[in-house]
C-alpha positions as CSV (number, residue, x, y, z in Angstrom):
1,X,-12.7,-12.7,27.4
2,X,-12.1,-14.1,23.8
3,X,-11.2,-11.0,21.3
4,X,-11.5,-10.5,17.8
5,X,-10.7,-8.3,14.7
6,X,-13.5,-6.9,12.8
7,X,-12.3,-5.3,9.1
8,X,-15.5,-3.3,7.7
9,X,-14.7,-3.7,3.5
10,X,-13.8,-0.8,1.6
11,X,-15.4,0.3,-1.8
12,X,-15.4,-3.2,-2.9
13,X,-18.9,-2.9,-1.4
14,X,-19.7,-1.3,-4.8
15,X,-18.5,-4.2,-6.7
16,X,-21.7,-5.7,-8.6
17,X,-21.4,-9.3,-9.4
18,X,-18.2,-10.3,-8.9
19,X,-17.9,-8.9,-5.7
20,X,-17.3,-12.2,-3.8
21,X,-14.1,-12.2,-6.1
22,X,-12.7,-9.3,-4.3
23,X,-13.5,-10.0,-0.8
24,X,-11.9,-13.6,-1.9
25,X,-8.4,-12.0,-2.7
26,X,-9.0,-9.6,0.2
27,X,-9.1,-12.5,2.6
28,X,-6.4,-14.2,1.2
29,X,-4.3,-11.2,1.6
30,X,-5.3,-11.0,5.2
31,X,-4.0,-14.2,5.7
32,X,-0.5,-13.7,4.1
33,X,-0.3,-10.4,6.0
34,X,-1.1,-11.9,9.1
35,X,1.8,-14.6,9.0
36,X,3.9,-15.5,11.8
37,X,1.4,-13.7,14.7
38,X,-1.0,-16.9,14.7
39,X,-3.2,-19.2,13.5
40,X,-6.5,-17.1,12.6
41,X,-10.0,-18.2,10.9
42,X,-10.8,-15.1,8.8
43,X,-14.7,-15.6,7.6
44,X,-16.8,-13.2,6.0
45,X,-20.5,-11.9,6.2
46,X,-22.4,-8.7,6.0
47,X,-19.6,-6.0,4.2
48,X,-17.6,-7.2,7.2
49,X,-14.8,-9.9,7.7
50,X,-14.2,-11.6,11.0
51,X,-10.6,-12.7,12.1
52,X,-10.7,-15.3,14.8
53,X,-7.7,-16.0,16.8
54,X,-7.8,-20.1,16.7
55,X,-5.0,-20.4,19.7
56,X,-4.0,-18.6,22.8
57,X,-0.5,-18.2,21.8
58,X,-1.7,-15.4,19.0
59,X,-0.4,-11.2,18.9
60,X,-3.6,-10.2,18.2
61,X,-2.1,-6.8,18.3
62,X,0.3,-7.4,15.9
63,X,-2.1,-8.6,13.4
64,X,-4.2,-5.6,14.3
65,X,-1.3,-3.5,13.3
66,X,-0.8,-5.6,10.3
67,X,-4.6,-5.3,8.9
68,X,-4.3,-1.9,9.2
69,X,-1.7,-2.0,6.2
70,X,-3.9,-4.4,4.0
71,X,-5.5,-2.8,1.2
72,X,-9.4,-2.9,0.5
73,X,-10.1,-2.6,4.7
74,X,-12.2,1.4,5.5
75,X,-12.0,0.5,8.9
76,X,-11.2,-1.5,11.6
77,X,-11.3,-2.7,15.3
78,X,-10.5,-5.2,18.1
79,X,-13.5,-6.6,19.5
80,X,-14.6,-8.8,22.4
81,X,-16.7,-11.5,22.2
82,X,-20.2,-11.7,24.0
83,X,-20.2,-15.3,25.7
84,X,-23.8,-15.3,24.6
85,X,-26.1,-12.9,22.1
86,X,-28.3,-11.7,25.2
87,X,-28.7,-8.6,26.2
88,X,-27.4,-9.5,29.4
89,X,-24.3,-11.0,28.7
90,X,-23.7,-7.6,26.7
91,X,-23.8,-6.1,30.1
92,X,-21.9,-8.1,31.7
93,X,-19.0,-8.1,28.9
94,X,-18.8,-4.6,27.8
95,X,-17.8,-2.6,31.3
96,X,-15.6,-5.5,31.3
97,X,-13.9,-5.0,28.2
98,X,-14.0,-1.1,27.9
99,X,-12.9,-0.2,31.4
100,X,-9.7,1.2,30.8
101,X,-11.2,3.3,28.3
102,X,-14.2,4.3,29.9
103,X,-12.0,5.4,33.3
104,X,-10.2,7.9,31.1
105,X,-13.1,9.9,29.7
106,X,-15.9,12.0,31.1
107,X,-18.1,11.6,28.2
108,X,-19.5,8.8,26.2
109,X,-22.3,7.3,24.1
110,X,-23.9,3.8,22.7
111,X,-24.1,3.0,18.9
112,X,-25.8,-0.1,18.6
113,X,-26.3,-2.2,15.2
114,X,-28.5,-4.9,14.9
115,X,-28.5,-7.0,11.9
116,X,-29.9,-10.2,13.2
117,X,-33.6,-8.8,13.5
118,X,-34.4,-12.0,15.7
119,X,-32.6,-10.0,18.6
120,X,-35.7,-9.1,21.4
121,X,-34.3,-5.6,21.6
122,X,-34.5,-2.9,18.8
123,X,-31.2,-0.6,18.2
124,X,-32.8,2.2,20.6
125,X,-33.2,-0.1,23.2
126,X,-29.8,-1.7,23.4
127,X,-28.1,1.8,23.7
128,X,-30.4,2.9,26.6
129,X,-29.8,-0.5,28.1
130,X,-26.2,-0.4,27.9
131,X,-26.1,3.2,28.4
132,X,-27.7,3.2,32.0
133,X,-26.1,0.3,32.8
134,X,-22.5,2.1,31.6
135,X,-23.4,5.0,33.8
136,X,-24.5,2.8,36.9
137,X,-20.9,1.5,37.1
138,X,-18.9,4.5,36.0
139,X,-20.3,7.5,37.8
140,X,-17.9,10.3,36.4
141,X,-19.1,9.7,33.3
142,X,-22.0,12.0,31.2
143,X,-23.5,11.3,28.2
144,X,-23.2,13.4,25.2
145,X,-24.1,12.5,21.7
146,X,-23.0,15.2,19.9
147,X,-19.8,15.4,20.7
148,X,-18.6,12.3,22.6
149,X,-14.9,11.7,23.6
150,X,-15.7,7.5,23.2
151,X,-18.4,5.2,21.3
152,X,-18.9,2.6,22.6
153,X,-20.6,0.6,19.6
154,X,-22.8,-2.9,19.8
155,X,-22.8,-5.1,16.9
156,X,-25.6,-7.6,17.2
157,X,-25.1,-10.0,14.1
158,X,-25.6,-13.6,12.8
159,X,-22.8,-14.9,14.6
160,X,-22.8,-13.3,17.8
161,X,-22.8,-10.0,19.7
162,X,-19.9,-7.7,19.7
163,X,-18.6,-5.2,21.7
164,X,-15.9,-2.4,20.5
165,X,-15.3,1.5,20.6
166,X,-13.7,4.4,18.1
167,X,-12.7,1.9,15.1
168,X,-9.5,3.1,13.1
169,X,-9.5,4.0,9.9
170,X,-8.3,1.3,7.4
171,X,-5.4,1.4,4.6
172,X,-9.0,2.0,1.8
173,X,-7.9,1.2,-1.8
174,X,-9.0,-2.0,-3.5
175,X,-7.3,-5.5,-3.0
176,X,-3.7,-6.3,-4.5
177,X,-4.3,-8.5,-7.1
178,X,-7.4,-7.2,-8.6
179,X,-6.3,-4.8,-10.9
180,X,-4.0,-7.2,-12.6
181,X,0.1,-6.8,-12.9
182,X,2.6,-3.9,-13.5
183,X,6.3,-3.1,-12.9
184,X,7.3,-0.4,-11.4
185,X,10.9,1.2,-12.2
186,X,12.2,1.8,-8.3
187,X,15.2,4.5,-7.6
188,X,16.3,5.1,-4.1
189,X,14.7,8.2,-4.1
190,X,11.3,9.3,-2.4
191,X,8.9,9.3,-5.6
192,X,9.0,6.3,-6.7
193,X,8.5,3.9,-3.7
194,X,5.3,6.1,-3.4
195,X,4.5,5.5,-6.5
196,X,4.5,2.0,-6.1
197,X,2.5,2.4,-3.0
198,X,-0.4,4.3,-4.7
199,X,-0.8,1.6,-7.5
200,X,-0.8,-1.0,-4.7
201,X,-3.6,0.6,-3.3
202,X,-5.4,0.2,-6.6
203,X,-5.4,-3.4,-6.8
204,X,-1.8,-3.7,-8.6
205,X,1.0,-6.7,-7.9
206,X,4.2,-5.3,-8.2
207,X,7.1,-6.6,-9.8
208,X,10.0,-4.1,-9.2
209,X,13.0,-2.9,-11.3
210,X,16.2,-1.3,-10.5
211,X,19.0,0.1,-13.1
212,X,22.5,0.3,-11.0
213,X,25.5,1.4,-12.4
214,X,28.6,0.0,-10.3
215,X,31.0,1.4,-10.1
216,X,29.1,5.3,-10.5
217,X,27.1,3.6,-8.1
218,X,27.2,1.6,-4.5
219,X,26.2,-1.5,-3.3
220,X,25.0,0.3,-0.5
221,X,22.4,2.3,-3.5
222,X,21.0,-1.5,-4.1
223,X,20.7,-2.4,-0.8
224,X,19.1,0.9,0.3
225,X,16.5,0.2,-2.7
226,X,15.8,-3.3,-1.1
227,X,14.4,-1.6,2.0
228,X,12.6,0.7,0.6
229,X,11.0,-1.8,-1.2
230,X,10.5,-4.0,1.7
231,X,8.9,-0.8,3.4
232,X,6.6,-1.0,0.1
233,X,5.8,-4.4,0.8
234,X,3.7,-4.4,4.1
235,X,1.4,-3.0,1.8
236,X,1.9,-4.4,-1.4
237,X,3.0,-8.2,-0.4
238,X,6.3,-9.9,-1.3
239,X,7.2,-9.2,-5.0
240,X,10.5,-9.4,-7.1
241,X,13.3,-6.9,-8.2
242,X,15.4,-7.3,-11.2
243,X,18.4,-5.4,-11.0
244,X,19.4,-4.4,-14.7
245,X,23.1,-3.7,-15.0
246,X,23.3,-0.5,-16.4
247,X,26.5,0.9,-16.7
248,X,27.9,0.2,-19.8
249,X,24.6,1.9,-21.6
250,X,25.6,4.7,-19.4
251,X,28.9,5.2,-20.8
252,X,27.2,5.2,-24.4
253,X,25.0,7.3,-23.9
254,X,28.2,9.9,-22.3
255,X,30.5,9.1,-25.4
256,X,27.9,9.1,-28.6
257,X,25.0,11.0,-27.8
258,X,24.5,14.8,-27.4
259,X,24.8,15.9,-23.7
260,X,21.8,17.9,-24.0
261,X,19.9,14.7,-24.7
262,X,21.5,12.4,-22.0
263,X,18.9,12.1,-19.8
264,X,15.5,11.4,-22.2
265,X,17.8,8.8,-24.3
266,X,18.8,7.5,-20.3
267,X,14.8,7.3,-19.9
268,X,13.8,5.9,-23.2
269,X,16.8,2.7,-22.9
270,X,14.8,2.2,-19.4
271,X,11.5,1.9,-20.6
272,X,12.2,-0.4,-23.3
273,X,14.6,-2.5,-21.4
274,X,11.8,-2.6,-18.7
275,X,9.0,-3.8,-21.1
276,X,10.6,-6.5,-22.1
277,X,11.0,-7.4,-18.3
278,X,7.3,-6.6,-17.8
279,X,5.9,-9.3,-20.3
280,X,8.1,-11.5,-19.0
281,X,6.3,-10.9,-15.6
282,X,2.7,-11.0,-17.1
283,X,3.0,-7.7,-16.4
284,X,0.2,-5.0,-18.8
285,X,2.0,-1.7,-17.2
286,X,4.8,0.2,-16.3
287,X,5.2,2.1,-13.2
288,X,6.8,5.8,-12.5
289,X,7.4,8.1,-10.1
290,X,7.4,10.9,-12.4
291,X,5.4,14.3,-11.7
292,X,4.9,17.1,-14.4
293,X,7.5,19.9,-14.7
294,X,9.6,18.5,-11.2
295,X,12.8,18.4,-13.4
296,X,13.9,18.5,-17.2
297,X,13.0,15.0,-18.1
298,X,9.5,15.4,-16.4
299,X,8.5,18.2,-18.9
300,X,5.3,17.3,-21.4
301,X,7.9,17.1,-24.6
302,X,9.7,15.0,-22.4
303,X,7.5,12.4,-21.1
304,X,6.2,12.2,-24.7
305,X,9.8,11.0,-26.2
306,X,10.2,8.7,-23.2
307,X,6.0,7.2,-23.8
308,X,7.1,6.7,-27.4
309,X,9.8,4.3,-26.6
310,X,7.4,1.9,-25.0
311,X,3.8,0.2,-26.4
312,X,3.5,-0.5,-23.0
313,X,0.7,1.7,-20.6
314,X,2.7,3.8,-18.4
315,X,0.8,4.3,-15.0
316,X,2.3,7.7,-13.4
317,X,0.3,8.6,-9.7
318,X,2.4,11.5,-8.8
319,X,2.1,13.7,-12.1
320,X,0.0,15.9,-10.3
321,X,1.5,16.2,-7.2
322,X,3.8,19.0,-5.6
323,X,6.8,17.6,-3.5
324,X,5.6,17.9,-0.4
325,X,2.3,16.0,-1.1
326,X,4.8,13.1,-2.1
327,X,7.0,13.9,0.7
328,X,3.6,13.7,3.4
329,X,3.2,10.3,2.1
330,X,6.5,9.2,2.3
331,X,6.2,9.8,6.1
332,X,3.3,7.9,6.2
333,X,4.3,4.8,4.9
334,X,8.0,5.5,6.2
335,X,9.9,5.3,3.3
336,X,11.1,8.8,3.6
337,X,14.1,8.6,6.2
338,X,14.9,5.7,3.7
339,X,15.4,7.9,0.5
340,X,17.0,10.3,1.9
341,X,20.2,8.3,2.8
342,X,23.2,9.4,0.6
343,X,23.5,6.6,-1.7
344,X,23.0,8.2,-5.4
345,X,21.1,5.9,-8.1
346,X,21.5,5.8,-11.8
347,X,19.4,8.9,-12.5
348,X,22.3,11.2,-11.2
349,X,25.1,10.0,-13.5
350,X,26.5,11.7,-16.4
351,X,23.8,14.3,-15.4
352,X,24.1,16.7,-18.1
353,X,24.8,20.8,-17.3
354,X,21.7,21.8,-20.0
355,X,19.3,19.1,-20.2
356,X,16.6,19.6,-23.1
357,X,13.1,20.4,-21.9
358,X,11.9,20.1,-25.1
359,X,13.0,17.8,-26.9
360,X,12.1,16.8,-30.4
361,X,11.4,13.1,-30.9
362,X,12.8,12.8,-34.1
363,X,15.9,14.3,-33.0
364,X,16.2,11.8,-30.1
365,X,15.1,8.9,-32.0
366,X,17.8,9.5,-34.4
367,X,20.7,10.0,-31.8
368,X,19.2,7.3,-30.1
369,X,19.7,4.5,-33.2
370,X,22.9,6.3,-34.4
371,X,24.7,5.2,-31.2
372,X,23.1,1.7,-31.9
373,X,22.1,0.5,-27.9
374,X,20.9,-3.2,-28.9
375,X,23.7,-5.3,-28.2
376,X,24.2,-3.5,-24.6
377,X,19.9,-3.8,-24.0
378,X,20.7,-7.8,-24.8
379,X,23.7,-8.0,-22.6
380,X,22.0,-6.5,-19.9
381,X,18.9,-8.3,-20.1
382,X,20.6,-11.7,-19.6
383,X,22.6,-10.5,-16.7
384,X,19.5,-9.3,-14.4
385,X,19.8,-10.2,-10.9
386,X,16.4,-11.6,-9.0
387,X,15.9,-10.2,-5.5
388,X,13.0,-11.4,-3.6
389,X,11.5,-8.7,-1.5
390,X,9.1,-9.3,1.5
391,X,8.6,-7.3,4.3
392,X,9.1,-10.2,6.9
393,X,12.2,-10.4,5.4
394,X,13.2,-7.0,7.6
């Protein structure tokens, strides 16, 4: 029985006239996510998109597991085909196709959804069709519409008929590439591959950014941010990192600034050296995995020095969040077990003992060009290093 996976569009259903430009990028994402399990046709009609396995060699479950990580999907399922659009080879196919299901449940009912209105049978009819026919073949089972353990749903559209039961919920969010470009700065810890996730989901291509300090910090820190990153990518798609070297900015900051203002001078040099990769990138905004009040340099006089360094938008989805919301995601998207590893970024050197929660910009702008930083920003923007990060690469 030939199978197929139906993806039921997301809020790009609201999209007014340049809808078809979303559901365009949404396919091609499909495609590019779908990579290396088959050769698919993925078509679209109807606030619905069809992905046809084209050979018999494809993982269909694999690219099931696969959609179910592409943004701008509500909801999806594997399908089986109808050899015809009749009511009877709907019969025939669908105590085919469910039996496994069907044997391990007592109760049931039939959706059915109609949308070519040539179809001879109305959407009441092809439930109590199916229905008696379900329960002529499966005897244990009772119907219950309230409160079912298993839907079986019938699609009867333009290009066929459709069998399926209890679609999963899909990754929601908009397309990648939609919402135009923005870097993210990535640690190793668990905010900011979040972070990155959630701005994904809103239609933004990532382009990363990572500030190591050898020899304060390992190669083992770099390479724990690449997975993480590659974690971030099932969802996102491939993008680049540029590793900034960052020590010897470090070590100015330690030896001419005032402790108390280590870390907001730390976070100003960041954003400024990451602007300047950002337009490089085509990129409109930066990325953070800040969230108000979680330490010093996350306070409202802080954030403010740190915005001021920048022209740039700073995009920051945690600043309303409590740990453990970010932590819950994390989990979801399994970049927790990641973070945690004990390999310290940039962010913990030269920590200082009294950090300044509320800083006064004019004091840190003056520290800041008093220890003159230029040079070092120049040096370490021609001395990047370009990781490409995709998740095949795993």
């Amino acid at each position: 029985m030939k199978e197929i996976i139906l993806l039921k569009d997301g809020e790009i259903v609201l999209k007014g006239l340049n809808r078809r430009s979303f559901e365009d990028v949404l396919k091609k994402n499909i495609k590019f996510a779908l990579k290396g399990t088959g050769r698919y046709e993925v078509t679209s009609a109807q606030s619905t998109i069809y992905v046809r396995p084209m050979s018999d060699d494809c993982d269909i479950d694999e690219a099931f597991e696969r959609a179910k990580r592409v943004f701008g999907i509500a909801a999806l399922c594997k399908a089986a085909v109808c050899d015809e659009k009749t009511m009877e080879s709907v019969l025939e196919s669908a105590p085919v196709y469910l039996e496994k299901k069907l044997k391990s449940v007592k109760t049931f009912k039939v959706e059915a959804k109609r949308s070519d209105k040539q179809f001879p049978l109305k959407s009441p009819e092809i439930c109590r069709e199916l229905g008696g026919k379900l329960l002529e073949i499966f005897p244990h089972l009772t119907v219950d519409v309230h409160n079912p353990e298993l839907i079986v749903y019938v699609e009867i559209r333009d290009f066929g008929a459709y069998i399926h039961c209890n679609p999963e919920k899909g990754a929601g969010g908009i397309p990648v590439g939609t919402s135009g470009r923005a870097a993210i700065l990535i640690s190793g810890g668990i905010d900011s591959p979040v972070a990155a996730y959630m701005m994904a989901k809103r239609g933004i291509r990532l382009t990363a950014i990572h500030f190591a300090s050898p020899p304060y910090t390992s190669r083992r820190a770099e390479e724990k941010v690449v997975r993480l990153l590659q974690k971030v990518s099932r969802y996102s798609g491939s993008m680049t990192m540029y590793t900034v070297p960052f020590t010897k900015l470090q070590e100015k900051i330690k030896n001419d600034c005032p402790e108390e203002l280590f870390t907001i001078i730390m976070r100003r040099l960041m954003m400024q050296i990451s602007e300047k990769i950002a337009i490089d990138n085509d990129c409109q905004a930066l990325i953070t995995g800040e969230s108000l009040g979680q330490v010093a340099s996350q306070t409202i006089g802080a954030l403010g020095c740190t915005d001021e360094a920048t022209d740039m938008l700073v995009f920051r989805p945690l600043i309303g969040m409590d740990k453990q919301e970010i932590i819950d995601i994390s989990y979801k998207i399994d970049t927790y077990e990641t973070s945690i590893e004990p390999y310290e970024d940039c962010c913990t050197v030269f920590t200082p003992k009294h950090p300044r929660t509320r800083p006064v910009l004019r004091c840190v702008k003056e520290a800041q060009e008093n220890a003159g930083f230029d040079e070092l920003v120049a040096e370490a923007l021609d001395n990047l290093k370009v990781t490409k990060i995709s998740a095949n690469d795993d």
